[in-house]
C-alpha positions as a LaTeX table, in Angstrom:
\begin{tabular}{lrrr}
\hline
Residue & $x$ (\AA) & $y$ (\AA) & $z$ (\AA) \\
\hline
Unk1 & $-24.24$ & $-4.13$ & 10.16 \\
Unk2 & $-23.24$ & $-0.63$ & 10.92 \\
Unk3 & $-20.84$ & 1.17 & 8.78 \\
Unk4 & $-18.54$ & 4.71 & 9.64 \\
Unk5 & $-17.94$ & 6.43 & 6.25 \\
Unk6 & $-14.55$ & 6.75 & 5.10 \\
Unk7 & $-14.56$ & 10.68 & 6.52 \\
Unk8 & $-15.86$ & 9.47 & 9.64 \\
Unk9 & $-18.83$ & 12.07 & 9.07 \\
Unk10 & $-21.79$ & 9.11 & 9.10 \\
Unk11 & $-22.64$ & 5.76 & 10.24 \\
Unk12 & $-25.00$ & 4.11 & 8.56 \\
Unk13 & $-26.83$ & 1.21 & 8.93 \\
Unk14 & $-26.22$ & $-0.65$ & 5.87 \\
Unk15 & $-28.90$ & $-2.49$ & 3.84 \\
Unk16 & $-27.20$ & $-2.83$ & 0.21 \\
Unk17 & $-24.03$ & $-2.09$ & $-0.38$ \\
Unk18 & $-21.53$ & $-1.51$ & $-3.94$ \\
Unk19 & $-19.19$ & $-0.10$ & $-5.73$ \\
Unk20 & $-19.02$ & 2.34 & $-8.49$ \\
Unk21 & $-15.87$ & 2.83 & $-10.42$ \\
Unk22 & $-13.40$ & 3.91 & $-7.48$ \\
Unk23 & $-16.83$ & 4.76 & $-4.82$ \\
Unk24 & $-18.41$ & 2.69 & $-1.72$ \\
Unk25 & $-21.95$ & 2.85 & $-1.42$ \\
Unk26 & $-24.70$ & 2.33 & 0.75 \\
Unk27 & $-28.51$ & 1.91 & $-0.07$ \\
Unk28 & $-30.75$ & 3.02 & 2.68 \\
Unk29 & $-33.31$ & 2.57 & 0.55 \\
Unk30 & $-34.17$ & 2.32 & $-2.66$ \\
Unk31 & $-33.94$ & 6.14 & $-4.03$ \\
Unk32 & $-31.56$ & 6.74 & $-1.14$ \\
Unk33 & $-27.61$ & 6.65 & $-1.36$ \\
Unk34 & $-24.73$ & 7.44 & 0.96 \\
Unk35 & $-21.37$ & 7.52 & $-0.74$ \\
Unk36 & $-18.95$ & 5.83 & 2.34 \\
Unk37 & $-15.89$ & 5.81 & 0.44 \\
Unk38 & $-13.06$ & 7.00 & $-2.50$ \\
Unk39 & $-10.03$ & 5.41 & $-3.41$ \\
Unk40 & $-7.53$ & 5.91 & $-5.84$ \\
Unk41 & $-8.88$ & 2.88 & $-8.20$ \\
Unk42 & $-11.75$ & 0.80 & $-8.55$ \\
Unk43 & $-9.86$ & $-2.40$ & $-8.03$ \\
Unk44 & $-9.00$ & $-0.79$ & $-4.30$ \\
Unk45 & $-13.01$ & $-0.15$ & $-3.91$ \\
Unk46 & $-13.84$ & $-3.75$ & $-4.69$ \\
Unk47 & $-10.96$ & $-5.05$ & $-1.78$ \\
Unk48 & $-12.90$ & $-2.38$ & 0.38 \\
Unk49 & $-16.15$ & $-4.10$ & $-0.18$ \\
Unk50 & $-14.17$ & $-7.80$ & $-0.22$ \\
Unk51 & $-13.28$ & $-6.37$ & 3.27 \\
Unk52 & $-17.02$ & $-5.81$ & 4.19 \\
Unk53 & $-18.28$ & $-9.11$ & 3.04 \\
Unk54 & $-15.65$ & $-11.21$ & 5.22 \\
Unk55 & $-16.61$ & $-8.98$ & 8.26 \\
Unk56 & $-20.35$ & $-9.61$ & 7.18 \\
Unk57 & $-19.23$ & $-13.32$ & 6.89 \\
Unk58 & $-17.81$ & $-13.25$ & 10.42 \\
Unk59 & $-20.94$ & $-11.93$ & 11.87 \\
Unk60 & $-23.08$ & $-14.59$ & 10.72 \\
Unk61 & $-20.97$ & $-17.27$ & 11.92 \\
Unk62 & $-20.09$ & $-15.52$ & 15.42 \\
Unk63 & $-24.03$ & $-15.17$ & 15.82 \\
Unk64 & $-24.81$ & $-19.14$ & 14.57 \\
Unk65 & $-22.07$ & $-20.39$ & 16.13 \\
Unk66 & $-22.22$ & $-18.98$ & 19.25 \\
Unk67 & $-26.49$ & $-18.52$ & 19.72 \\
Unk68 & $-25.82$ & $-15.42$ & 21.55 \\
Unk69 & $-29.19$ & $-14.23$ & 23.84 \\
Unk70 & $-28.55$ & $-10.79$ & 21.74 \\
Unk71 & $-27.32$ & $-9.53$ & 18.44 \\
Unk72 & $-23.79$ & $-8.60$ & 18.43 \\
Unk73 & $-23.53$ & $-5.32$ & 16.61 \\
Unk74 & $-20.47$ & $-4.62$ & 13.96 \\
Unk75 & $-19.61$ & $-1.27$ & 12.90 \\
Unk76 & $-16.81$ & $-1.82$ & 10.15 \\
Unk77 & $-14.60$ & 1.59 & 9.65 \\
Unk78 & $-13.95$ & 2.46 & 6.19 \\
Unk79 & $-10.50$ & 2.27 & 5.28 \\
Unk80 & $-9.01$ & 5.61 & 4.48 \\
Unk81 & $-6.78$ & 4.40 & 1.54 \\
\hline
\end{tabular}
């Protein structure tokens, strides 16, 4: 899954993502971080990552479900608030 920061400044391919107080992150490794998004609370930074893992969820039943001959590629936008 491919993500678009929150300033719309990077999209990353996501390998681990979480949360941090009121952050989004991304792992691209494991020394290397990409902060994707801010919000107000922390409780709002957990429904942004809720929001990842039922797009992630999606995916995997749009690509079992449906045995596509390719991958289908997701980039999920950050939500700005």
């Amino acid at each position: 899954m491919w993500i678009r920061s929150q300033d719309k400044k990077n999209l990353i391919k996501a390998e681990d993502i979480y949360t941090c107080q009121e952050s989004v992150y991304i792992a691209k490794g494991k020394a290397d971080e990409v902060k994707i998004g801010t919000y107000l609370t922390e409780e709002r930074a957990l429904e942004a990552l809720d929001e990842i893992q039922k797009t992630l969820t999606e995916l995997e039943y749009y690509k079992f479900d449906l045995e596509q001959e390719r991958p289908k590629i997701i980039v999920y936008q950050m939500p700005k608030e």
